[in-house]
N, C-alpha and C positions, 0 to 999 in steps of 0.2 A: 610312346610308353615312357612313364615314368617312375622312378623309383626314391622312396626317402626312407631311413634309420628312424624308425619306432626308438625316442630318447623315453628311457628308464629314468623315474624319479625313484631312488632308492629312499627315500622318506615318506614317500606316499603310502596309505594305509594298507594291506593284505586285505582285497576285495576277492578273494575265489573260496571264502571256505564252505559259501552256500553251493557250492559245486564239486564238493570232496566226496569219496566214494561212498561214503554212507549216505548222504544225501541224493546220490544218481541211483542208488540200491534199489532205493525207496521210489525214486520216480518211474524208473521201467517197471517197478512190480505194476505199479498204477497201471501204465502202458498196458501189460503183456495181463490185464486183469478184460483187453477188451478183446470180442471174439475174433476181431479179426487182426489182431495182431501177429504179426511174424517177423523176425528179423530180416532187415534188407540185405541183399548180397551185398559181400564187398570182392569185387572183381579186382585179379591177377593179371595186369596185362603184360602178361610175361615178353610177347613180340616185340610189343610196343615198346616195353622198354631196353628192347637190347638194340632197336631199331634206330632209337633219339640217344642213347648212352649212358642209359643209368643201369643202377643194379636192379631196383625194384620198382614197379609204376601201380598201384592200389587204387581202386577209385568207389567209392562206396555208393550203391544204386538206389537213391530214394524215389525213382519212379513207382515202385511197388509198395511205398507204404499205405496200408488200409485201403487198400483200392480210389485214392486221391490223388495216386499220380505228383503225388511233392511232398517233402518231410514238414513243411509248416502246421500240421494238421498234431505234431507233437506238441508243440509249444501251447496252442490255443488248448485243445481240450487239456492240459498240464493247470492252465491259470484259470480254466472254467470250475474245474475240478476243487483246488484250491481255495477258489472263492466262494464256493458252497461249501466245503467242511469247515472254514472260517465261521460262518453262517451258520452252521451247525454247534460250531464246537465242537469240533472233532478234526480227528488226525487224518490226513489224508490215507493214511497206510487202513483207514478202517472204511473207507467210500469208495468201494473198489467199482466199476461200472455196472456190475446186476446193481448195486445198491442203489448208484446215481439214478436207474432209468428208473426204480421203481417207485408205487403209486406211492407208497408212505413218505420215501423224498420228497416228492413231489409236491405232498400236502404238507408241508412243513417248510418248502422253502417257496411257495404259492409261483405263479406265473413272473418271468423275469424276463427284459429282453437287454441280450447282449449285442454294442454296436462294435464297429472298428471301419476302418479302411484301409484295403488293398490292390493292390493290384491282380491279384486272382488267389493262389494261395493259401494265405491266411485265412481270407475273408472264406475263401471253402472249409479250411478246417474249422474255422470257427463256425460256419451254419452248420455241418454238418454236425458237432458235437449240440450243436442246440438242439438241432432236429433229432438227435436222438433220444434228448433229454426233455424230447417235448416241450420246449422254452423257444420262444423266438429270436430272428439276429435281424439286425438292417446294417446293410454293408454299403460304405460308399466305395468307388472307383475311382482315378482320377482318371483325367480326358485321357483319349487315347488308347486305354484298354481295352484287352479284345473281347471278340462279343459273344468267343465260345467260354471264356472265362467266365463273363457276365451269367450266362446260359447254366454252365456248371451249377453256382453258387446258387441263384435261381431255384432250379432244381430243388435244393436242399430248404423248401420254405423258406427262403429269406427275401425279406425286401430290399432285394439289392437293384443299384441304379449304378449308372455313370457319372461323372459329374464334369463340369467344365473346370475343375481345378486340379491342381499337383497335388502330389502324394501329399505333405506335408501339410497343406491347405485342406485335402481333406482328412487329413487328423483332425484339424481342429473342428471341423464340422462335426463328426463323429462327438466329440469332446462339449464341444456345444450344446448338440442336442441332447445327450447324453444329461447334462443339468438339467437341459428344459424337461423332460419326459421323464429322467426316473432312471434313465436304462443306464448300461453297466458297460465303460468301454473294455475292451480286450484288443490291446495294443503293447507291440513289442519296442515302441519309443518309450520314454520316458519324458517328465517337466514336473515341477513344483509339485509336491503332493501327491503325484503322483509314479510310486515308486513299487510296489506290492506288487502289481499283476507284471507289469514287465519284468519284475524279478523271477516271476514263477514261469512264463514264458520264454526265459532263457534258459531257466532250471531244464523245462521240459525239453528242450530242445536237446540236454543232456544225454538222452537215452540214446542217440545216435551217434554219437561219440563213444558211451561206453558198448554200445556193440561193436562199433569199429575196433577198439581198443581191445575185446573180447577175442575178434575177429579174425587180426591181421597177426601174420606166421612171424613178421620182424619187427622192431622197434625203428620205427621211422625216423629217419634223419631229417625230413622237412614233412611240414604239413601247410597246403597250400587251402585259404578258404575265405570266400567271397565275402563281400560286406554290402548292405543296405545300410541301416542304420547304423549297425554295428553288435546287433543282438546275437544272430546267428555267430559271427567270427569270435565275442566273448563269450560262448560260452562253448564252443570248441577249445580257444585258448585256454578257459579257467579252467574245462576237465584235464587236457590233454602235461596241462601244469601242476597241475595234483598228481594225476597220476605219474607223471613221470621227476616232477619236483627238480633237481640238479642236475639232469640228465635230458631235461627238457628239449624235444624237436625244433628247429627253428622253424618259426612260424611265422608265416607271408598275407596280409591280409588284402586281396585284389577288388576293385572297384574299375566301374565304368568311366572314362576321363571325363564326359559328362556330369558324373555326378560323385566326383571324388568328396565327402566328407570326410570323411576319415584319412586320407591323403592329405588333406588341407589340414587336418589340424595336428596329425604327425609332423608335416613338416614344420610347420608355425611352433612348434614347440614354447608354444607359450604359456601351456596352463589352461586354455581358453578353447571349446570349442566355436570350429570354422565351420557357416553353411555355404549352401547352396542353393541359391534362389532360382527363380521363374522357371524357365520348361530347361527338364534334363532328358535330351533326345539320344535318348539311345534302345538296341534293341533288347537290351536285357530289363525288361520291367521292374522285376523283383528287385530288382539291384536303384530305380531311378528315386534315390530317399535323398534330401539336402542337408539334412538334421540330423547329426548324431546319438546316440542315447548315450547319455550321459554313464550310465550304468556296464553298457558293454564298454564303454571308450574306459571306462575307471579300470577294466580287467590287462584291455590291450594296451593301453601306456605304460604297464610294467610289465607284461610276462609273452607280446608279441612283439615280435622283431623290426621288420619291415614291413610298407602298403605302397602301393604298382596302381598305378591309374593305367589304364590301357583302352584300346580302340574295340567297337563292337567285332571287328574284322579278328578279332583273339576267342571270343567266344563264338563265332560262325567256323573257324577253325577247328575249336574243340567239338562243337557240333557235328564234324562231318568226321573227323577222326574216331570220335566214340562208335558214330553210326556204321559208317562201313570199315571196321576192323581188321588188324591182319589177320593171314589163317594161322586159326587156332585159339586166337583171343576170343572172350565173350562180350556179345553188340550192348550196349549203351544207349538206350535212347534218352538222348540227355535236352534237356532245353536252354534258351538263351541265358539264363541264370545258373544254371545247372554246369554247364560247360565251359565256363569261362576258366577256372584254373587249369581241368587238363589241358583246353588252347594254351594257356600261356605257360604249363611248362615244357610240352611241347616246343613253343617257340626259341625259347630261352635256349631249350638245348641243341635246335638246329639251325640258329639263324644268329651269325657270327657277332652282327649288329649290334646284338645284346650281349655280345662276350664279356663286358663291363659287369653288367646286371647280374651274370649268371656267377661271376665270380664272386661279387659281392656276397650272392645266397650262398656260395661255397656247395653248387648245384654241380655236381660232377659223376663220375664214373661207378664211386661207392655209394652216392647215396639214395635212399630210401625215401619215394616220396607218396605221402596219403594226400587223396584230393575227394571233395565231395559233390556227386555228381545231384543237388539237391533237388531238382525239377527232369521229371518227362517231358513230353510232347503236349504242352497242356494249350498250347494255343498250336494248332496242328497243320495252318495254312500257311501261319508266318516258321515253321518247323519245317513244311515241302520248300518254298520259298528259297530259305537258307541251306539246304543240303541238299536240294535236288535243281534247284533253279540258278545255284550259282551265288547269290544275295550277299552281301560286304564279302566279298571273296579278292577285295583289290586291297593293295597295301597303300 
C-alpha cells in the first residue's frame, strides 16, 4: 500500500462550480423524474465502527439503484439526457423521462446510436437508458470481462462484445467507430474536443452524493472514494467541496496498485498527467482505467487530499466485512469495486503496519468517515469466489 499528498496549486482555475447545489437540484430532479427511482440507503455501521475505532463508519448502498445493481447507470443516462435537450434546445429541467421516451421526442431527434466502453457498468447504464429510449448502444468490453456482465448489457438490446483490448484501448475504439458510423460516444474519460458529455457524466454522478449529503445524521470528517479514471472521485470531491466549502472533509482517493493513475500523477506532481499502459490485473474491473480524465484530475488536484494505491487483497477484505456484518449492522452486498474503501479503512484502523498512513489521514477515534459502496454482486461467481471461497484473502 501506498500513499501520496494530493499537492494543491493554489493558482489553478475553481473547476467545481458545474457541481454547486443548484446545479445537483437540477440533476436529481432529472433522476427522480424516472419511475423507478428511489434513493439508495446509506447504511450506519454503528458495530463496525466501534469495533475498528472510529466514531461513525456510513457507507452508501448503490446496489439498489434502478434495479442495475451499480450507481454508473446515473452518470450515462444524466449525459444521454443532456445530449438530446442540447439537440433540442432545450433545458434539461424541461425533458423529464415521460418526455424522453415519448413518440414526439422521438420523431424529432430520429434514430441515434450511442457507443462507449466498459467493463460492465456503464456500458448497462448506458444500454439500458437507450433501450428505454428506444435508441440503440454498442458497447465494447475490454479482454477479460465477465460474461454475466456481457449477458446483463446484452439483455438491454445492445450490441455488446468483448474485445481483446484494455480499457483505454477500447475507448478508442468506441471513439473510432463513433466517426466512422455517425454514433454518439458516452464516456466518462475525457481528450481533445472532447469535453461536454464527460462533463455531464460527472454532473450526474452528482445525485449520489447529494443524497448522501441529504442522508447522513453527521458532517463527516473523511470521505474515502475510489477512482478509475477519476470521473467518479471528482465529482464526489467537487460536490462534497461546495457543499461544505472551508470546512471541507478530507478526502482519500483509492485505486488498484495495478492501475494507479491517479496515484502516479499525484505523486509526479508535475502538472502532467501519468498513465498506465498494457494489462492492469487486478480484481476490481471498474477500477482497471490507465488514463486519467483530464476533467476529474482538474477538480482533485485542488480540493482532494490524498490517493492510496493498494492490493486487490483490500477490496476482497471490504468484500467480506460488508457481507457478513456484525450483529446488528445492515449486510452490504458490495462488489470488487464497490468495496475497496470500506476494506481499506478497515485496515488502516486495525492493522498497526499502516499506523503511518492512518495518522497521516488524521483517521482516529473522532472521526466520521463516508465511503461508497458503488457496485453489488454484478459479476456473482467472481463475488462467491471472493467471500465464500477464501480468493486474495493472503496478505
Amino acid at each position: 500500500m501506498q500513499i501520496t499528498k494530493i499537492y494543491s496549486d493554489s493558482n489553478t482555475a475553481d473547476y467545481i462550480s458545474f457541481l454547486d447545489l443548484t446545479h445537483v437540484q437540477k440533476i436529481k430532479a432529472f433522476h427522480q423524474s424516472f419511475p423507478l427511482y428511489k434513493e439508495t440507503p446509506l447504511v450506519d455501521l454503528k458495530n463496525l465502527s466501534k469495533r475498528i475505532g472510529l466514531k461513525n463508519f456510513f457507507v452508501k448502498d448503490e446496489s439498489y439503484r434502478f434495479g442495475l445493481n451499480a450507481f454508473k447507470v446515473l452518470g450515462g443516462s444524466f449525459a444521454i439526457g443532456k445530449y438530446i435537450a442540447q439537440k433540442l434546445n432545450m433545458d434539461i429541467s424541461d425533458l423529464s423521462y415521460e418526455k424522453l421516451i415519448s413518440s414526439e421526442i422521438h420523431k424529432q431527434i430520429g434514430n441515434i446510436t450511442f457507443v462507449t466502453a466498459t467493463d460492465g457498468n456503464h456500458g448497462r447504464g448506458v444500454a439500458w437508458t437507450a433501450n428505454q429510449l428506444k435508441q440503440k448502444s454498442v458497447v465494447y468490453m475490454p479482454k477479460g470481462s465477465s460474461l454475466e456482465r456481457l449477458k446483463n448489457i446484452q439483455a438491454e438490446n445492445a450490441d455488446a462484445s468483448i474485445t481483446d483490448l484494455n480499457y483505454d484501448d477500447a475507448v478508442r475504439l468506441a471513439n473510432e467507430n463513433a466517426k466512422k458510423y455517425g454514433w454518439v460516444v458516452i464516456q466518462d474519460t475525457s481528450w481533445e474536443n472532447y469535453q461536454d458529455i464527460p462533463r455531464w457524466i460527472i454532473q450526474g454522478y452528482s445525485t449520489m452524493a447529494y443524497e448522501a449529503y441529504t442522508q447522513i445524521s453527521q458532517k463527516p470528517t473523511h470521505i474515502f472514494i475510489q477512482a478509475g479514471v477519476g470521473s467518479l472521485a471528482g465529482a464526489i470531491t467537487g460536490f462534497f467541496a461546495n457543499a461544505y466549502k472551508e470546512d471541507k472533509p478530507i478526502i482519500t482517493v483509492v485505486e488498484p496498485e495495478t492501475a494507479d493513475c491517479i496515484f502516479r500523477t499525484a505523486k509526479a506532481n508535475d502538472q502532467k498527467l501519468h498513465f498506465v499502459k498494457g494489462n492492469m490485473p487486478t480484481i476490481m474491473a471498474g477500477l482497471a482505467c490507465g488514463e486519467p480524465c483530464d476533467i476529474g484530475w482538474n477538480i482533485l488536484k485542488k480540493h482532494a487530499d490524498f490517493a492510496i494505491a493498494c492490493a486487490d487483497n483490500i477490496s476482497a477484505k471490504g468484500m467480506r466485512l460488508l457481507g457478513a456484518p456484525l450483529s446488528g449492522d445492515t449486510r452490504i452486498i458490495s462488489g470488487e469495486s464497490g468495496a475497496v474503501t470500506s476494506g481499506l479503512v478497515a485496515e488502516l484502523m486495525t492493522n498497526d503496519k499502516y499506523k503511518d498512513i492512518r495518522n497521516k489521514l488524521q483517521l482516529n477515534a473522532d472521526s466520521v468517515v463516508l465511503c461508497f459502496s458503488t457496485e453489488g454482486a454484478t459479476d456473482k461467481q467472481n463475488y462467491e469466489d471472493i467471500v465464500w471461497n477464501g480468493k486474495f484473502s493472503n496478505y
